[in-house]
C-alpha atoms as one frame of an Amber mdcrd trajectory, in Angstrom:
protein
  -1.717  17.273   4.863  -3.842  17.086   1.602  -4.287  13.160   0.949  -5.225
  11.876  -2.520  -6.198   8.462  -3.604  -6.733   5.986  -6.476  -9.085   3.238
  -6.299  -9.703   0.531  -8.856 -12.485  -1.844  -7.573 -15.503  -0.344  -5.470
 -14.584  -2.952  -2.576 -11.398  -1.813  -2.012 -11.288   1.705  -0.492  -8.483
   2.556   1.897  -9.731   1.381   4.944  -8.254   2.491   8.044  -5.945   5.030
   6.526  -9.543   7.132   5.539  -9.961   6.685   9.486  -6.544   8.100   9.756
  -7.152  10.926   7.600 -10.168  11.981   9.357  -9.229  12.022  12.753  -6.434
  14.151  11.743  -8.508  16.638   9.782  -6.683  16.369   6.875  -8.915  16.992
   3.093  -9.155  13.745   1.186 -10.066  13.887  -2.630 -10.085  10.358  -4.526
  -9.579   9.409  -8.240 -12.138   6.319  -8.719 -11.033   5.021 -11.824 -13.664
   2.541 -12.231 -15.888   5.310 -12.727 -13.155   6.736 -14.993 -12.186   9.892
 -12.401  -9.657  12.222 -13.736  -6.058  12.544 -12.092  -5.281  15.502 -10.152
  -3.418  18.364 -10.394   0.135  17.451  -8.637  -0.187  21.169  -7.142  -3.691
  19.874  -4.902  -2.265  17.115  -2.900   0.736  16.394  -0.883   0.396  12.828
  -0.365  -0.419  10.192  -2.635  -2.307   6.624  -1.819  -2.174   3.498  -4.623
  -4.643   1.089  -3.896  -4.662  -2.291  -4.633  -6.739  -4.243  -7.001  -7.523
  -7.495  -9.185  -6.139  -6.466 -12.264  -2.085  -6.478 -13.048   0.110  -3.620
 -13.713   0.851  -4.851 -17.337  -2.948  -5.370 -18.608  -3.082  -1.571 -19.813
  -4.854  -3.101 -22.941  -7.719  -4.496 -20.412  -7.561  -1.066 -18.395  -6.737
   1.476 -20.332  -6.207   3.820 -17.393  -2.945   1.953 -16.449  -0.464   3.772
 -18.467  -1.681   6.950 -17.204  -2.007   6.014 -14.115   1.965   4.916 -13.892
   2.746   7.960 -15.655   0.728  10.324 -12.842   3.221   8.046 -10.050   6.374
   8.732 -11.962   5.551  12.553 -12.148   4.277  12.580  -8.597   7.564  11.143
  -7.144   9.878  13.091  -9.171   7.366  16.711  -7.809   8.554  15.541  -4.076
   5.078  13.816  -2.879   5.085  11.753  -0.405   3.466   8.094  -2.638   2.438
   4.898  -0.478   1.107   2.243  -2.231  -0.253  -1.033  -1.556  -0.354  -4.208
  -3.251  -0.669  -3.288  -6.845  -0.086   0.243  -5.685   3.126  -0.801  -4.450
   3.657  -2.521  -8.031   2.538   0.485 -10.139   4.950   2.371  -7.739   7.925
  -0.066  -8.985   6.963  -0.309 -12.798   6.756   3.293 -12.365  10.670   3.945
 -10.998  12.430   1.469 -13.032  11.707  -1.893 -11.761  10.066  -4.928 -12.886
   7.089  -6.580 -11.418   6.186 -10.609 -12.743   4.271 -13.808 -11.058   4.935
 -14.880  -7.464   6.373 -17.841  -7.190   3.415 -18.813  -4.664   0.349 -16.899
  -4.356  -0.305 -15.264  -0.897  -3.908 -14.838   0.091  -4.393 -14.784   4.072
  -2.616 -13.939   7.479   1.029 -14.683   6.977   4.352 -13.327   8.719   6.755
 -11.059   6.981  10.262 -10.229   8.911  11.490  -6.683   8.406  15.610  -6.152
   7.516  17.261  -5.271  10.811  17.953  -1.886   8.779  13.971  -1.416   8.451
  13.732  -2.038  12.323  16.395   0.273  13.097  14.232   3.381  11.295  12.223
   4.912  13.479   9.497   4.420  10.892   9.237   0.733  11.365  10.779   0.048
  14.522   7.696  -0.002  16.016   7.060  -3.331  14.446   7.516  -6.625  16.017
  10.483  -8.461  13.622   7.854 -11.020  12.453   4.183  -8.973  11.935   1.155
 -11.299  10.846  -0.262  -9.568   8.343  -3.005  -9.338   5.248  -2.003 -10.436
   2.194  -3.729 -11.081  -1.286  -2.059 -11.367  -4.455   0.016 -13.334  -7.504
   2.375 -10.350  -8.619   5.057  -9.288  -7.112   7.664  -6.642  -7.317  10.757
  -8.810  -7.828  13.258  -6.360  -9.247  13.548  -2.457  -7.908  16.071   0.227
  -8.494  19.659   0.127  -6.929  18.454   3.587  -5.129  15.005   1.829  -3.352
  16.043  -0.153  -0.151  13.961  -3.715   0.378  12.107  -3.203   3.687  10.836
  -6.748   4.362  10.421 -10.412   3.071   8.591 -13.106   3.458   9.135 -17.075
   2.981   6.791 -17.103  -0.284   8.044 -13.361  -1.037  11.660 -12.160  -1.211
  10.558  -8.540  -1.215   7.366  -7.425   0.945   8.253  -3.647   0.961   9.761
  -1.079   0.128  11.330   2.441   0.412  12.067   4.999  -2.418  14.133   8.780
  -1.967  12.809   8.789   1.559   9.038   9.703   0.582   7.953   6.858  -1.382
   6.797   3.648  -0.351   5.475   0.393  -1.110   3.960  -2.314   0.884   2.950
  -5.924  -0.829   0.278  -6.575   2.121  -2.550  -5.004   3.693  -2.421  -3.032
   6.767  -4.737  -0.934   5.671  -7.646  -3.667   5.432 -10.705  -3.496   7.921
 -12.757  -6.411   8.953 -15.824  -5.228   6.932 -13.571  -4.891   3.584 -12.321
  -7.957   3.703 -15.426  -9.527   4.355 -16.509  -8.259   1.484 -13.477  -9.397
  -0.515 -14.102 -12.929   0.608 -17.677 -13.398  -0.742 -16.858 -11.444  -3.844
 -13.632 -13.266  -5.007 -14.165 -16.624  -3.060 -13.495 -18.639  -6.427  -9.700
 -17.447  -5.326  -9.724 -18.850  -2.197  -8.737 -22.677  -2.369  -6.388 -23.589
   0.454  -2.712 -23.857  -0.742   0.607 -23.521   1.034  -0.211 -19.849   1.695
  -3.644 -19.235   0.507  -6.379 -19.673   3.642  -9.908 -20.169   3.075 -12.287
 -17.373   4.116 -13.253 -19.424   7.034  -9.429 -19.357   8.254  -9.137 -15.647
   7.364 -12.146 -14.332   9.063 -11.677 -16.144  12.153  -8.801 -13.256  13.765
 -10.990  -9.472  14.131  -7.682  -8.769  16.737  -5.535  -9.092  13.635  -7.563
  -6.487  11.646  -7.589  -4.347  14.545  -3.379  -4.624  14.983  -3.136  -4.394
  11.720  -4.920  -0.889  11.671  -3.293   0.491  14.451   0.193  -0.147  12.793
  -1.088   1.411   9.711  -1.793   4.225  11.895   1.384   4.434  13.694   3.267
   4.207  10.600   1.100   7.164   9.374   1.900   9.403  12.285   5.349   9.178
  11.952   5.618   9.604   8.426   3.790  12.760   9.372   5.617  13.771  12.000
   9.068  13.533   9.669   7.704  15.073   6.876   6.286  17.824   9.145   9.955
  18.302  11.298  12.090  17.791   7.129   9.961  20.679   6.429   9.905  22.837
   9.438   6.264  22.531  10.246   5.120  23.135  14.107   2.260  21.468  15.037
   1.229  20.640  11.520   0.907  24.435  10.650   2.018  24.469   7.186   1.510
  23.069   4.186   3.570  20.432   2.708
């Protein structure tokens, strides 16, 4: 499986799913937009990675690359690629399909639960999952209106929707499971301004103060991976990953 990814901010690469990637020998190419990158062909990748990022989807006049960049999603989902994106991945992935993404009510910055639907749990995708997963959060938007044909995933008390599925392939996920302890780290020194305790915003004392739940956190990422793999690989009658998607 050929991965592709965009990044917007230097400290946020995709963590453990570049681990991922490499363990299963799969090619990785990257679009770095803060070094202005172009977008690939849709013909060179099969799967697509949004990362997250500071900005918001809507400040296209403060990144210029935005309106491309949710152009390239649109195009990629209606080619057949498999899309996951993450945070403001996951919004650009709902601006991109017809939704609408505006302020949380609360901000989220920290280790908080999410519940999945029972119809989340019952895919063999998720059902993996404990029903109530700590996990990584960090940001303000949300994605608080998606198309009748995407199915909500998960919530959370400060967030009605936490994730997300799209046509089978496509999928977006408001937290972080993709965070390692180093990135993070970094986060935390680099946006610490951010980081005054509220209802659900920890300080980076509280967040750094759990390595198992980076670790868990990774190794569902991982999971989740496989299987995607693995149903891609049996929807397309692939045997032992011998074809290309």
């Amino acid at each position: 499986m050929r991965l592709h990814y965009v990044q917007h901010i230097q400290m946020e690469d995709p963590g453990s799913i570049l681990i991922w990637a490499k363990e299963k020998d799969h090619p990785v190419t990257r679009t770095l937009q803060f070094e202005n990158d172009p977008l690939p062909a849709l013909e060179a990748f099969d799967m697509l990675v949004i990362m997250g990022g500071p900005m918001n989807i809507y400040e296209e006049e403060h990144f210029p690359y935005l309106a491309a960049e949710k152009a390239f999603i649109r195009e990629s989902v209606k080619a057949g690629k498999i899309v996951l994106g993450i945070c403001l991945g996951s919004q650009l992935i709902a601006d991109a399909i017809g939704g609408k993404v505006t302020t949380n009510p609360q901000p989220e910055i920290g280790w908080l639960p999410i519940a999945w639907t029972d119809e989340a749990l019952a895919d063999p995708l998720f059902s993996f999952f404990p029903q109530d997963p700590v996990v990584f959060q960090w940001h303000y938007d949300t994605f608080s209106e998606l198309p009748e044909d995407a199915k909500v995933l998960a919530s959370s008390v400060a967030c009605r929707h936490q994730a997300f599925v799209y046509k089978e392939k496509v999928f977006g996920f408001q937290f972080h499971l993709e965070m390692t302890h180093g990135l993070v780290d970094v986060l935390t020194k680099e946006f610490a301004a951010e980081l005054v305790p509220a209802a659900y915003v920890q300080s980076p004392q509280q967040i750094m103060a759990y390595p198992d739940r980076f670790t868990q956190n990774n190794a569902w990422m991982t999971e989740f991976l496989n299987r995607l793999e693995e149903r891609i690989q049996t929807e397309a009658g692939c045997r032992d990953g011998a074809c290309q998607l």
